[in-house]
VEXKE-846698 format. One record per residue (C-alpha): x negated, y, z negated. Coordinates in steps of 0.05 Angstrom, whole numbers. Example, Ala and Ser with C-alpha at 12.3 -4.5 7.8 and 13.67 -1.06 7.14 Angstrom:
// VEXKE-846698
> -246; -90; -156
> -273; -21; -143
END
This chain:
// VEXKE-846698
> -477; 303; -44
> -503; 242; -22
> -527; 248; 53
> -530; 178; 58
> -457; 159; 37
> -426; 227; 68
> -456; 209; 134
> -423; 134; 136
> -363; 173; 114
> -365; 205; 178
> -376; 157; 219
> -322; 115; 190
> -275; 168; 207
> -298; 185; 274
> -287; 107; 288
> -214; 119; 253
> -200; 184; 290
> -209; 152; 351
> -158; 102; 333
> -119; 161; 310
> -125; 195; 375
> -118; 146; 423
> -56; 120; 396
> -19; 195; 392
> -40; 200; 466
> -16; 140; 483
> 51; 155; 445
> 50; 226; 472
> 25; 218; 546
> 44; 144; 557
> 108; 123; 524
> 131; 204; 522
> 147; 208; 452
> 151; 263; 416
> 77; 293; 381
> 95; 295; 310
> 113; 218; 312
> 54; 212; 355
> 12; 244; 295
> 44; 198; 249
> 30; 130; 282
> -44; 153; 302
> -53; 176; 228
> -27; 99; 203
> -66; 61; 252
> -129; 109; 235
> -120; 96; 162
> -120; 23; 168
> -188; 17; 207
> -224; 84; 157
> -198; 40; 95
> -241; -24; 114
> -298; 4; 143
> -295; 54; 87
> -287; 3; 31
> -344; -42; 66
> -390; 4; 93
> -391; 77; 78
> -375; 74; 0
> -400; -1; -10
> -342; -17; -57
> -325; -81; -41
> -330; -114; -100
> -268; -57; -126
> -204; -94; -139
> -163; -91; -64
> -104; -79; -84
> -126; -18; -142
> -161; 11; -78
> -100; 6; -29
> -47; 36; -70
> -106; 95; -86
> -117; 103; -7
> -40; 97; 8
> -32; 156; -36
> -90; 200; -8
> -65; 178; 62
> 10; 214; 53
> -17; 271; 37
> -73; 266; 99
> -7; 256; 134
> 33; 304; 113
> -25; 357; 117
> -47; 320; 198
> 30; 332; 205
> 42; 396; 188
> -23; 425; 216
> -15; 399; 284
> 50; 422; 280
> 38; 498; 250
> -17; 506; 304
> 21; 472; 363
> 85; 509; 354
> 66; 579; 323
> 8; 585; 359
> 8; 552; 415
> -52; 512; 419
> -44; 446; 456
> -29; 394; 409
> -92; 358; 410
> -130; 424; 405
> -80; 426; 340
> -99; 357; 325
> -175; 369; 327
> -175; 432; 284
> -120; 401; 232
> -161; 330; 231
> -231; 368; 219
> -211; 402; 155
> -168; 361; 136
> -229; 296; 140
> -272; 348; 101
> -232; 388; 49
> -191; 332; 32
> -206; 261; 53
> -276; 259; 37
> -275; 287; -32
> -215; 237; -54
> -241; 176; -19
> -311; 190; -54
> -287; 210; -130
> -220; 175; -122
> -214; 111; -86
> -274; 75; -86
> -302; 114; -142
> -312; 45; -176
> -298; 85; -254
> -363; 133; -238
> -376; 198; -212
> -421; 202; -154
> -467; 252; -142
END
């Protein structure tokens, strides 16, 4: 693993989670919508700032065609959804963690297990593996 790359990476998705986060709160605590939406909205508005800095910064694939790279990261991105959404939800509702403990957890591994490895050898993997 590159240290290097795997560190942007991280930072990228701290900038994005925080985009994530802020906007579930605000949907949750602010405009009193329900969480799972919430999760959904966050995970969208995280997505879009991860892609660019990703595609720019972290991975340096710039030069990839956009539009190969956006339909790859829309596809990773459902699933990050639908695993964000479910987590949360699992963890919020069965076992009663507070929904941002939930969202904390589910985002963590979720970033990690998933994200990481598909962004890296999937999205911007410009044809090459990476090592």
């Amino acid at each position: 693993m590159n240290r290097g790359t795997f560190s942007k990476a991280q930072i990228s998705a701290l900038a994005a989670t925080a985009i994530d986060f802020g906007s579930l709160t605000v949907w949750v605590e602010v405009l009193k919508g329900f969480y799972p939406i919430g999760v959904g909205i966050g995970a969208a508005a995280g997505a879009m700032t991860n892609f660019f800095l990703n595609r720019h910064w972290s991975f340096q694939a710039a030069e990839g065609r956009l539009s190969h790279q956006m339909v790859k990261y829309a596809g990773v991105s459902v699933g990050s959804l639908l695993l964000n959404m479910a987590g949360v939800y699992l963890l919020t509702e069965w076992f009663g963690l507070f929904y941002l403990v939930s969202k904390i957890l589910t985002a963590v591994a979720v970033g990690v297990f998933y994200n990481y490895p598909l962004h890296r050898y999937f999205v911007y993997s410009k044809g090459k593996v990476h090592v």
